[in-house]
FIKE-920099 format. One record per residue (C-alpha): x, y, z. Coordinates in nm, 2 decimals, padded with zeros to 4 digits. Layout:
BEGIN
(rec (X, Y, Z))
...
END
This chain:
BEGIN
(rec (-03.18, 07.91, 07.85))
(rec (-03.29, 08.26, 07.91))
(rec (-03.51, 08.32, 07.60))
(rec (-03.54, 08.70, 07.66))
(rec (-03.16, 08.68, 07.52))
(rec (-03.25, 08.55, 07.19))
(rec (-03.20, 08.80, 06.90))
(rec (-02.95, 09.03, 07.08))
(rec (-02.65, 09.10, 06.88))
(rec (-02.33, 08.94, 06.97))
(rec (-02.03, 09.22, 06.91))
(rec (-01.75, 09.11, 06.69))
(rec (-01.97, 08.88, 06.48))
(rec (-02.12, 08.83, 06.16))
(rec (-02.49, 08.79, 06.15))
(rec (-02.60, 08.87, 05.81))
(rec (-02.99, 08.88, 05.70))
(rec (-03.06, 08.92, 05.32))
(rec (-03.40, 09.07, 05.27))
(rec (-03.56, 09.05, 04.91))
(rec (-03.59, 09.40, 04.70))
(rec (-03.92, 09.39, 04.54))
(rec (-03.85, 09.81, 04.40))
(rec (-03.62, 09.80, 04.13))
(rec (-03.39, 10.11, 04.12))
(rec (-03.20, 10.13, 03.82))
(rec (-02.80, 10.23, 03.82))
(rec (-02.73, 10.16, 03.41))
(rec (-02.94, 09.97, 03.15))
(rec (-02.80, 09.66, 03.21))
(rec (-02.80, 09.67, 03.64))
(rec (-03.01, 09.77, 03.88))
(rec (-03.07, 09.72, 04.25))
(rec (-03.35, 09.59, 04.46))
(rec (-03.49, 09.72, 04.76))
(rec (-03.74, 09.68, 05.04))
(rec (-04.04, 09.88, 04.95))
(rec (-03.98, 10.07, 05.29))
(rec (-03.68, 10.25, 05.18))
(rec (-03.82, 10.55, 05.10))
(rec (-04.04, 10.56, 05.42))
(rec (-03.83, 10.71, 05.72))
(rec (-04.10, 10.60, 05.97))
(rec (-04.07, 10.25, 05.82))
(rec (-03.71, 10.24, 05.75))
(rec (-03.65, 10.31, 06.17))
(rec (-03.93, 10.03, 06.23))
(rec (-03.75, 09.81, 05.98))
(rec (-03.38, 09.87, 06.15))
(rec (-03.50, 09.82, 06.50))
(rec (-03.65, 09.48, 06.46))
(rec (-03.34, 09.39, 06.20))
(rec (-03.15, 09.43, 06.52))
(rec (-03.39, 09.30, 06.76))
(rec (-03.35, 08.97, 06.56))
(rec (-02.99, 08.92, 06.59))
(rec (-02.87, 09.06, 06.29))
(rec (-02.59, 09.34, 06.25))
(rec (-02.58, 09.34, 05.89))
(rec (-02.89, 09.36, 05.65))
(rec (-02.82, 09.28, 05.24))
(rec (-03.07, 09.44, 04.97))
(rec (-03.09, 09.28, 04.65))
(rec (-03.33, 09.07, 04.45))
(rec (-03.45, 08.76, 04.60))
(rec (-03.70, 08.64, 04.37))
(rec (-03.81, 08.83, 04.01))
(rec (-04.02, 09.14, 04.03))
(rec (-04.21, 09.34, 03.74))
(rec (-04.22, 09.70, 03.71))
(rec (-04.04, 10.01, 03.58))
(rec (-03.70, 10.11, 03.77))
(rec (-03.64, 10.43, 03.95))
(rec (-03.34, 10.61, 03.92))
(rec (-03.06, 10.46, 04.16))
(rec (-02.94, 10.83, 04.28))
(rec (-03.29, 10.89, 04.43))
(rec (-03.23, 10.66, 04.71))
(rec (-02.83, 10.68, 04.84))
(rec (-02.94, 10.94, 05.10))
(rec (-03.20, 10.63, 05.27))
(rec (-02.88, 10.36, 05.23))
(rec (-02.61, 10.59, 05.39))
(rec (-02.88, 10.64, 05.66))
(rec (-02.94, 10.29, 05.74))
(rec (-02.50, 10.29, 05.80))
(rec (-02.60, 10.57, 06.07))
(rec (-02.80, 10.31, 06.27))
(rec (-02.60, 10.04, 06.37))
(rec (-02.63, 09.77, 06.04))
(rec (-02.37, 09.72, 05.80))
(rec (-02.53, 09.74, 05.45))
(rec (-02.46, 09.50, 05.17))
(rec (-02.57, 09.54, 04.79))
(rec (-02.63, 09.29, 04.57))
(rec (-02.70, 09.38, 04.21))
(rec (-02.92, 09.28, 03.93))
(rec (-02.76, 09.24, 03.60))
(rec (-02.93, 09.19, 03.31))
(rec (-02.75, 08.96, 03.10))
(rec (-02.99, 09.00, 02.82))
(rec (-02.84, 09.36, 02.80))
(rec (-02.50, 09.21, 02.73))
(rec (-02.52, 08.88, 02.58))
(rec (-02.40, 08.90, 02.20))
(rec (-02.13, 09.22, 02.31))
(rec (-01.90, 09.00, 02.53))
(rec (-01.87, 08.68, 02.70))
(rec (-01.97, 08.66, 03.08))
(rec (-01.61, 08.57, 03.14))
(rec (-01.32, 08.69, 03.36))
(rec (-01.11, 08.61, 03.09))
(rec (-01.31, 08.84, 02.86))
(rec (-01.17, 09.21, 02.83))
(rec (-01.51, 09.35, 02.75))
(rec (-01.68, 09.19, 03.06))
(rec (-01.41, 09.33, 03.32))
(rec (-01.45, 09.63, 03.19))
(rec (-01.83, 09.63, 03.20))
(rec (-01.79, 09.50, 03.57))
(rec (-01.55, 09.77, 03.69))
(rec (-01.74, 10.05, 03.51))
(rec (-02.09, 09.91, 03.71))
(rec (-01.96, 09.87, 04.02))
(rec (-01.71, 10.21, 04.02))
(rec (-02.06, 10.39, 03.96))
(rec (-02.21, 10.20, 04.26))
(rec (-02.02, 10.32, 04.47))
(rec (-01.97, 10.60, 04.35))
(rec (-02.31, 10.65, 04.43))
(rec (-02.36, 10.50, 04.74))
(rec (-02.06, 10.52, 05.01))
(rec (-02.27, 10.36, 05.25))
(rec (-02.25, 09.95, 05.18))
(rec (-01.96, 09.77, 05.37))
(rec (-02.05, 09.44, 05.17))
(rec (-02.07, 09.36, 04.75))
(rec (-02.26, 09.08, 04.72))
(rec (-02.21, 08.90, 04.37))
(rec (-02.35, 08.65, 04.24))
(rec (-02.13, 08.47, 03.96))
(rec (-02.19, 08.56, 03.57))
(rec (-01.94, 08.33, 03.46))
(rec (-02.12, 08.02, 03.61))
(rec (-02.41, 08.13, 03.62))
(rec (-02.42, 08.17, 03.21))
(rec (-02.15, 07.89, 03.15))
(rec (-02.03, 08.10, 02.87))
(rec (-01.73, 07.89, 02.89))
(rec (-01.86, 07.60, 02.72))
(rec (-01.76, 07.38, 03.07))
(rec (-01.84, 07.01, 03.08))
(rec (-01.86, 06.76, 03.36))
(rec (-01.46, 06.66, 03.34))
(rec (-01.33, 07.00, 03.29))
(rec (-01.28, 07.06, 03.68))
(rec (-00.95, 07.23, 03.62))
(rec (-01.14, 07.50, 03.45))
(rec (-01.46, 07.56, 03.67))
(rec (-01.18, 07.63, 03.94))
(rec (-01.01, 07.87, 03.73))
(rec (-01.32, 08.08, 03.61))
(rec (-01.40, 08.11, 04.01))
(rec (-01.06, 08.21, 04.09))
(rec (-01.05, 08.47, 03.83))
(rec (-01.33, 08.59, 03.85))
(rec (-01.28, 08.66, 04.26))
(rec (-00.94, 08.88, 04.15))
(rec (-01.13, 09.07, 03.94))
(rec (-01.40, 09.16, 04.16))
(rec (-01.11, 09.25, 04.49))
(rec (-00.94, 09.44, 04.21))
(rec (-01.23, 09.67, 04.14))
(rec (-01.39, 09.67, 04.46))
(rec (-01.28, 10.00, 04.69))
(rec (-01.01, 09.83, 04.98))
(rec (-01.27, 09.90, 05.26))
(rec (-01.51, 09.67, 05.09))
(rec (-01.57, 09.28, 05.14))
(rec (-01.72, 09.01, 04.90))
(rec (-01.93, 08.75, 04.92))
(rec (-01.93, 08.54, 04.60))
(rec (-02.25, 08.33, 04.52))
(rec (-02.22, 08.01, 04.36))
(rec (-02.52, 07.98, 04.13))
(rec (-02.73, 07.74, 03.95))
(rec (-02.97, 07.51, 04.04))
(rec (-02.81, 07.18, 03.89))
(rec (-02.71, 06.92, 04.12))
(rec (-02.39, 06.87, 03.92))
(rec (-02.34, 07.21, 03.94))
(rec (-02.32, 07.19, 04.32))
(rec (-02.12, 06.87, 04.31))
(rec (-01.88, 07.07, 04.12))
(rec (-01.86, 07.33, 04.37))
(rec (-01.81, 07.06, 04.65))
(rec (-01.49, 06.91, 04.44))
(rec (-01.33, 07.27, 04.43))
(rec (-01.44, 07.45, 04.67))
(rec (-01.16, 07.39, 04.96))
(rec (-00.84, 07.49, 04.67))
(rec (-01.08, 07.83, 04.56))
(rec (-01.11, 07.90, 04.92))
(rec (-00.72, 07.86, 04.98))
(rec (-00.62, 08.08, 04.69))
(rec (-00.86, 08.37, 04.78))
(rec (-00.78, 08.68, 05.01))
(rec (-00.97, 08.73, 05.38))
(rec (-01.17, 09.01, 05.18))
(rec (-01.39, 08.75, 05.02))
(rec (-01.65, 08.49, 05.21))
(rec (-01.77, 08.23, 04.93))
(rec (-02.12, 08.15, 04.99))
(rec (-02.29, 07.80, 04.87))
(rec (-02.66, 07.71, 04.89))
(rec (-02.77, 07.49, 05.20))
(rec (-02.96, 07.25, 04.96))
(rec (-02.83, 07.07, 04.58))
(rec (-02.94, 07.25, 04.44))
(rec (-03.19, 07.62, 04.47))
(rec (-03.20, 07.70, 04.80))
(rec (-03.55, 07.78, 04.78))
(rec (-03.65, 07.40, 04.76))
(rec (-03.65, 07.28, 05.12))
(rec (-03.72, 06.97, 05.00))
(rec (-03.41, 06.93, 04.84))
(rec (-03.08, 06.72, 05.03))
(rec (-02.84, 06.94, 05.17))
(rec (-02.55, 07.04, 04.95))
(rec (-02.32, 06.79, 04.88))
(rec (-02.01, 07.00, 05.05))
(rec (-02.18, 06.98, 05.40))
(rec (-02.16, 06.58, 05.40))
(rec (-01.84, 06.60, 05.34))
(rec (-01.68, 06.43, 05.63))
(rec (-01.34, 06.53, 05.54))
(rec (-01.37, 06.91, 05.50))
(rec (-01.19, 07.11, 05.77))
(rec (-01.14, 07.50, 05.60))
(rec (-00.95, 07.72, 05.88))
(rec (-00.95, 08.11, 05.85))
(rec (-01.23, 08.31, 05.76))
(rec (-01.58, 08.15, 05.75))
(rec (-01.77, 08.10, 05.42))
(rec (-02.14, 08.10, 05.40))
(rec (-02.44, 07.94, 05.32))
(rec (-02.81, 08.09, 05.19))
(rec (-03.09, 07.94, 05.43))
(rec (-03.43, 07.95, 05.37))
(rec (-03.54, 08.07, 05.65))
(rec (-03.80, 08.30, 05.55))
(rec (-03.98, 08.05, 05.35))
(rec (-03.91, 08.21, 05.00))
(rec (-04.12, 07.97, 04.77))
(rec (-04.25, 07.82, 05.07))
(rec (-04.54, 08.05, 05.23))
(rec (-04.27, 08.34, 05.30))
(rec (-04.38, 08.37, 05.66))
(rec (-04.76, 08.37, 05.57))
(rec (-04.86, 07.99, 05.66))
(rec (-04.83, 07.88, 06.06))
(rec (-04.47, 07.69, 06.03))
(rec (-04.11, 07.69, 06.18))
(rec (-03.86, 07.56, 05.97))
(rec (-03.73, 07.35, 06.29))
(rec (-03.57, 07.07, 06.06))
(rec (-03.35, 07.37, 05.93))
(rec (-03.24, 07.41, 06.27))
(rec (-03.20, 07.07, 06.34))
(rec (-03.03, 06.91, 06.02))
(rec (-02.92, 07.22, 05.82))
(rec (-02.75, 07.44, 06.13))
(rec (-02.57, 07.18, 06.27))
(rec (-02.36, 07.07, 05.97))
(rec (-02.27, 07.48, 05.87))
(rec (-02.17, 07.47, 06.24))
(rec (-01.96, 07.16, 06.21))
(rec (-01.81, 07.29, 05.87))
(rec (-01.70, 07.65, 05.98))
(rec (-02.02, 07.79, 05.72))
(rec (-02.20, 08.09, 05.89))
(rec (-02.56, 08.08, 05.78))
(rec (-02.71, 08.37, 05.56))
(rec (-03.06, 08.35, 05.58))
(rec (-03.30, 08.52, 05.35))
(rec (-03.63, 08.67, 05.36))
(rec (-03.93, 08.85, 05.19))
(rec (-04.00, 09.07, 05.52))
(rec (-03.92, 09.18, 05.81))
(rec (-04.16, 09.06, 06.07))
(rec (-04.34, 09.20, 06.36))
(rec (-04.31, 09.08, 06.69))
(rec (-04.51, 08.74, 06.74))
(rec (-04.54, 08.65, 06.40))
(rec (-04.46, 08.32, 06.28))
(rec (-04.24, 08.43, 06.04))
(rec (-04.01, 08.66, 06.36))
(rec (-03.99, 08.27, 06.51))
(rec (-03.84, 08.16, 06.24))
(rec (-03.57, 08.45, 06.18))
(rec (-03.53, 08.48, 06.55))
(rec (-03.40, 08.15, 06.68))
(rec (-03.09, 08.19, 06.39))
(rec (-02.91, 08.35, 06.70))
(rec (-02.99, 08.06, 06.91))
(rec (-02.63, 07.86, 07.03))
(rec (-02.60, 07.60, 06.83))
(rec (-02.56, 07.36, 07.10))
(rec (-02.94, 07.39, 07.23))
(rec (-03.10, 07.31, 06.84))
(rec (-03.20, 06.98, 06.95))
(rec (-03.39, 07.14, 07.23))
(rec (-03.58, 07.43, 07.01))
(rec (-03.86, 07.24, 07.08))
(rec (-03.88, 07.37, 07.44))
(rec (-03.83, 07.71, 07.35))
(rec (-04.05, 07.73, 07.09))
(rec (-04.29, 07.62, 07.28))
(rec (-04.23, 07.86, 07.60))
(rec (-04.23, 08.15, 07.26))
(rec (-04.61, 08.02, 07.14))
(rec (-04.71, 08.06, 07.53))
(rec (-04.49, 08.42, 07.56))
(rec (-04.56, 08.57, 07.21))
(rec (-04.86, 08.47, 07.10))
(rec (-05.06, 08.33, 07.43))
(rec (-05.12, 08.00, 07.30))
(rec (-05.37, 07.82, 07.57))
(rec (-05.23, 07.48, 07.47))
(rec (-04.87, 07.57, 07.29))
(rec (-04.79, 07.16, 07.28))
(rec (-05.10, 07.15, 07.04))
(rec (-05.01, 07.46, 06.89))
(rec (-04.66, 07.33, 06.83))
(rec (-04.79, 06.97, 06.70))
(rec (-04.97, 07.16, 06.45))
(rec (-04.70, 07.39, 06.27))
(rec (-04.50, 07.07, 06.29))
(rec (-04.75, 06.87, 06.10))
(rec (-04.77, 07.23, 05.86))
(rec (-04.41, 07.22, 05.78))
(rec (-04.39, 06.85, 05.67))
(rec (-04.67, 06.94, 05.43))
(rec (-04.53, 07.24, 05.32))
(rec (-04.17, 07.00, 05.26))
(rec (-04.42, 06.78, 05.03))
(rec (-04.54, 07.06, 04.89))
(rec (-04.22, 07.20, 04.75))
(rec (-04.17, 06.85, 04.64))
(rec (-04.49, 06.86, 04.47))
(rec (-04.45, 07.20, 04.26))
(rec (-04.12, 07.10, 04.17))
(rec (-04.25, 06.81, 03.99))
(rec (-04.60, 07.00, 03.80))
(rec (-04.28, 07.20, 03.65))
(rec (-04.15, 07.09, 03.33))
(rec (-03.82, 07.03, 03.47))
(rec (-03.97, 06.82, 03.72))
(rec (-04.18, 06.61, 03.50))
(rec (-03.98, 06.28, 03.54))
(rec (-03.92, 06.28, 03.92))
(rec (-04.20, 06.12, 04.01))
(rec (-04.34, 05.76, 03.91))
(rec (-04.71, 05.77, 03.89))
(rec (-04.78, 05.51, 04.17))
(rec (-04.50, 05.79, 04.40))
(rec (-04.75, 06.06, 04.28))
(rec (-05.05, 05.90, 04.43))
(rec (-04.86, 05.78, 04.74))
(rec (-04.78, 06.17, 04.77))
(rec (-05.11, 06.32, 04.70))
(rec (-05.32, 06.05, 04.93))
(rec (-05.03, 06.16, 05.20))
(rec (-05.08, 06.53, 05.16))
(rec (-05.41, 06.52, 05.21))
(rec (-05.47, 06.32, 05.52))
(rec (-05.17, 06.52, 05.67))
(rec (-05.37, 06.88, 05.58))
(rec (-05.69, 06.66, 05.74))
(rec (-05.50, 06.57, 06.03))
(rec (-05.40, 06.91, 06.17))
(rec (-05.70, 07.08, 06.05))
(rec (-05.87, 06.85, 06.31))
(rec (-05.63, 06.89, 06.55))
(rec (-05.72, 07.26, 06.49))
(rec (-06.03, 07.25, 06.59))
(rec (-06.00, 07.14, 06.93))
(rec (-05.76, 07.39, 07.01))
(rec (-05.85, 07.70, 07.21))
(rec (-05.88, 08.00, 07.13))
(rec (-05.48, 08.16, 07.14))
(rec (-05.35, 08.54, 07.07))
(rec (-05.57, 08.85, 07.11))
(rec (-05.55, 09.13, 06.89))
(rec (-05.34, 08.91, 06.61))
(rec (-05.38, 08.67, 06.36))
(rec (-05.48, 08.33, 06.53))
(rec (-05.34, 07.97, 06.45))
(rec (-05.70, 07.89, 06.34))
(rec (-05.72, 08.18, 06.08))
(rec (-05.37, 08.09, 06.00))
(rec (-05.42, 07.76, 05.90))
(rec (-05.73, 07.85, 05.69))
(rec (-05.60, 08.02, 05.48))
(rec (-05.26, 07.80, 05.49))
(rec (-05.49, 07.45, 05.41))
(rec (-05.67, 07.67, 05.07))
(rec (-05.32, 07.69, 04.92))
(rec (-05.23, 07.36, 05.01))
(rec (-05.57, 07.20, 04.92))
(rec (-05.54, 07.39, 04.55))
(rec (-05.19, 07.29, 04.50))
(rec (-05.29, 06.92, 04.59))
(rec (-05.55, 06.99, 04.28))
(rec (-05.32, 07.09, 04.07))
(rec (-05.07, 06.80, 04.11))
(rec (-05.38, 06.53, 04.08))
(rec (-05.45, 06.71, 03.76))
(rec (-05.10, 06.76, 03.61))
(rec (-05.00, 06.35, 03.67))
(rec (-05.34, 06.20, 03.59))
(rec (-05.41, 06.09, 03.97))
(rec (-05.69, 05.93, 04.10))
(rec (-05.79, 06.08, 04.45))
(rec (-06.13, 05.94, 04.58))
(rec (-06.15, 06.25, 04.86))
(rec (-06.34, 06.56, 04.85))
(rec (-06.09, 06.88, 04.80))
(rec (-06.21, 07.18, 05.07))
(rec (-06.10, 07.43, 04.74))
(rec (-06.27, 07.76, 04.86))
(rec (-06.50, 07.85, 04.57))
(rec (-06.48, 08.28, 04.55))
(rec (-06.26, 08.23, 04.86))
(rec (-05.90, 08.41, 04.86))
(rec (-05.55, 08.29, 04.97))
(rec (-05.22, 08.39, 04.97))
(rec (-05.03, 08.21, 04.65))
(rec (-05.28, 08.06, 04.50))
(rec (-05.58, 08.15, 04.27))
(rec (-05.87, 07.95, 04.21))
(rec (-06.13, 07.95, 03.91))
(rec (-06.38, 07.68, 03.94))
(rec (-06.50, 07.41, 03.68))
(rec (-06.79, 07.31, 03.57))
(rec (-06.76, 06.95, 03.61))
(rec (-06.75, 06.76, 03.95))
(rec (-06.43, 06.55, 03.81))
(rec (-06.11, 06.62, 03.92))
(rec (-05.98, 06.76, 03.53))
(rec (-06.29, 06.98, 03.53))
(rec (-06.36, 07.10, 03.91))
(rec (-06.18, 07.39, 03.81))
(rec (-05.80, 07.54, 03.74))
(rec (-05.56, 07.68, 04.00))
(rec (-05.30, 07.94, 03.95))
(rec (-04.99, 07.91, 04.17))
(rec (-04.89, 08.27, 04.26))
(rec (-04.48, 08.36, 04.23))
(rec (-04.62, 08.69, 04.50))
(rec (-04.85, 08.66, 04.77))
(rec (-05.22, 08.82, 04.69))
(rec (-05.23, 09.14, 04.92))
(rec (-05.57, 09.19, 05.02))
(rec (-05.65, 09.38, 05.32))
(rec (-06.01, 09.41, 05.25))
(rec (-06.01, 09.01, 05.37))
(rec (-05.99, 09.12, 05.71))
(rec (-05.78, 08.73, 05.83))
(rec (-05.52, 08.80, 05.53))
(rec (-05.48, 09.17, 05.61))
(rec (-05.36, 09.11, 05.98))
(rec (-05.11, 08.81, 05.90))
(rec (-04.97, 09.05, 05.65))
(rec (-04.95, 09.28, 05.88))
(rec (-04.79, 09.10, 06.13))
(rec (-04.58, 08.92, 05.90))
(rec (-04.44, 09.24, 05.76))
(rec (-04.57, 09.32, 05.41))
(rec (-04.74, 09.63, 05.30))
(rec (-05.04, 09.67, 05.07))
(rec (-04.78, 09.78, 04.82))
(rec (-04.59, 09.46, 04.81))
(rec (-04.68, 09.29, 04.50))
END
């Protein structure tokens, strides 16, 4: 396989990316949109296209990934940038931020509710109003997401309906010339098995308008821990027509978002083979938009990878640590982000259960299985580290990679010892007045585990360019110093 052809767009496709919004820019009180800091920066904005593109993508979604703080900016200040982006070869999708708190109380987040169409087709009739430029609403559902209908577990007939409606509504307001992609929410694996039970009858009574877009996991698909959604081990679904979709993680949302030395190859081997199998196209999602011979470009990149050679990204991943980033020894370079994406698996596993939801997951002899493994897996490939040679020139190195990556882990490893009462003999390498990407530490004054100290885990990465390591694997990775 000629890997110089990786990333070029394929005409007639669809090869979506959704990149997170972390400026907010308001269109009412209760909605508002959320876009790539580098919107209002031409200079930027043409960097930002070209290497869209140069990924494999042709069309590039703006909304809200993850949750972030700070006072909106008026929507009209920005349509100018979005029709611009339409002038460059990307189709543009929009997906909204509504603020249920703003409505709950006036109507019910139902398609059966005459107050809640309304408010729909008087937000999105302003949109795009607005903005001309989006091909692609984006919607994430209200009604399921806020279960306003009271649903139960045996009331099938009715989680069906709510979707159904709920699609009519949105093609009835939408302008003809623009597509939907509906997002099943929720987090809940009977929510999802829900979805698997309906989902083939809601796509047959939908229009070719519409793609309905399910999350590759059971449940967020943030968790890459998590079992793949329970509709893609269905042996008997066979859906003809127009594709549906599927939210992959491959930017590492929750898990490093491109900042630790990994490549989600057991996406690409286990995840991309079923949506091929099941007619799903995959929508992957991502903080940033990478430089070239970043970890986090490896990761997007290979999405446009046939999916016939998967079981071989092994070879080409290896031929793109030698290529990109001048590895000496890329089969040691490659055993090592291998080792660092099995921990970083554990460690979603891990901050899933210090959350209170998560509380019962784990027994406490699992917990101490988990937390001895964790740390003789960060251990292993530190050591394995060490004998590696020197690799790229002029970049972030593996070595100052992995530094910063085995701080995070090692903290997060404190954490879960301290949260479950575990007993862990070994000595923690914490980083005392040492920084790291998401997590913060603040130490003890004890030498015990419960007093050593407290970490904070981080829901943005710290952007510090005066740490010279951390300033050029942002840079590389694609955030500025005004992400936050």
């Amino acid at each position: 396989m000629d890997m110089s052809n990786i990333g070029q767009v394929t005409a007639g496709r669809f090869a979506p990316l959704w990149v997170d919004g972390k400026k907010n820019f308001a269109l009412s009180r209760a909605t508002s949109i959320g876009l790539p800091d580098w919107i209002c920066d031409k200079e930027a904005r043409d960097e930002a296209v070209r290497r869209v593109l140069d990924l494999g993508f042709d069309t590039l979604i703006f909304g809200a990934i993850v949750r972030h703080e700070g006072a909106p900016q008026p929507f009209a200040t920005i349509t100018e940038e979005l029709h611009n982006l339409g002038q460059r070869g990307l189709k543009v999708g929009i997906k909204p931020t509504f603020h249920v708190d703003q409505m709950i109380g006036s109507f019910a987040l139902s398609p059966f509710d005459s107050k809640f169409r309304d408010f729909l087709s008087s937000e999105i009739s302003t949109l795009f109003e607005k903005a001309e430029s989006p091909s692609l609403f984006v919607y994430e559902s209200l009604s399921l997401l806020y279960d306003e209908m009271g649903l139960n577990q045996d009331d099938e007939h009715l989680f069906k309906e709510i979707v159904i409606q709920e699609i009519a509504l949105l093609e009835e307001i939408l302008p003809k010339r623009i597509d939907l992609l509906f997002i099943f929410p929720g987090e809940d694996p009977e929510v999802k098995r829900r979805e698997a039970l309906n989902f083939k009858d809601i796509a047959l009574s939908i229009s070719s308008r519409t793609r309905l877009v399910i999350s590759t996991r059971e449940g967020s698909p943030f968790l890459d821990h998590l079992r793949p959604h329970p509709l893609l081990l269905q042996e008997s679904l066979a859906l003809k027509g127009q594709a549906s979709a599927a939210v992959v993680n491959l930017g590492g949302v929750q898990q490093g978002g491109g900042l630790w030395p990994s490549f989600p190859i057991d996406i690409y081997q286990r995840i991309y083979p079923l949506l091929h199998e099941k007619n799903f196209i995959p929508l992957p999602v991502t903080q940033s938009i990478p430089q070239k011979g970043s970890f986090l470009e490896a990761a997007l990149k290979f999405t446009s990878v046939n999916p016939e050679t998967h079981f071989s990204l092994e070879r080409h991943l290896t031929a793109w640590l030698k290529r990109e980033r001048k590895e000496a020894d890329p089969q040691k370079a490659l055993s090592i982000i291998r080792g660092v994406r099995e921990i970083i698996v554990e460690l979603s596993k891990m901050r899933t259960a210090i959350s209170e939801a998560g509380r019962d997951l784990l027994s406490q002899e699992e917990c101490k299985l988990l937390a001895s493994s964790l740390y003789y897996n960060i251990r292993k490939i530190q050591k394995e580290c060490e004998k590696c040679a020197k690799g790229k020139e002029g970049g972030a190195t593996l070595e100052q990679y992995l530094s910063l990556f085995a701080l995070d882990a090692y903290r997060t490893l404190l954490q879960f010892v301290q949260s479950f009462n575990v007993v862990l003999q070994e000595a923690l390498e914490l980083g005392p007045g040492k920084k790291s990407f998401w997590t913060e530490f603040t130490p003890g004054m004890g030498s015990g585990l419960r007093s050593m100290g407290k970490v904070t885990l981080l829901k943005a990465p710290l952007i510090d360019s005066g740490t010279p390591e951390m300033a050029l694997i942002l840079e590389e990775s694609g955030y500025s110093k005004s992400t936050s």
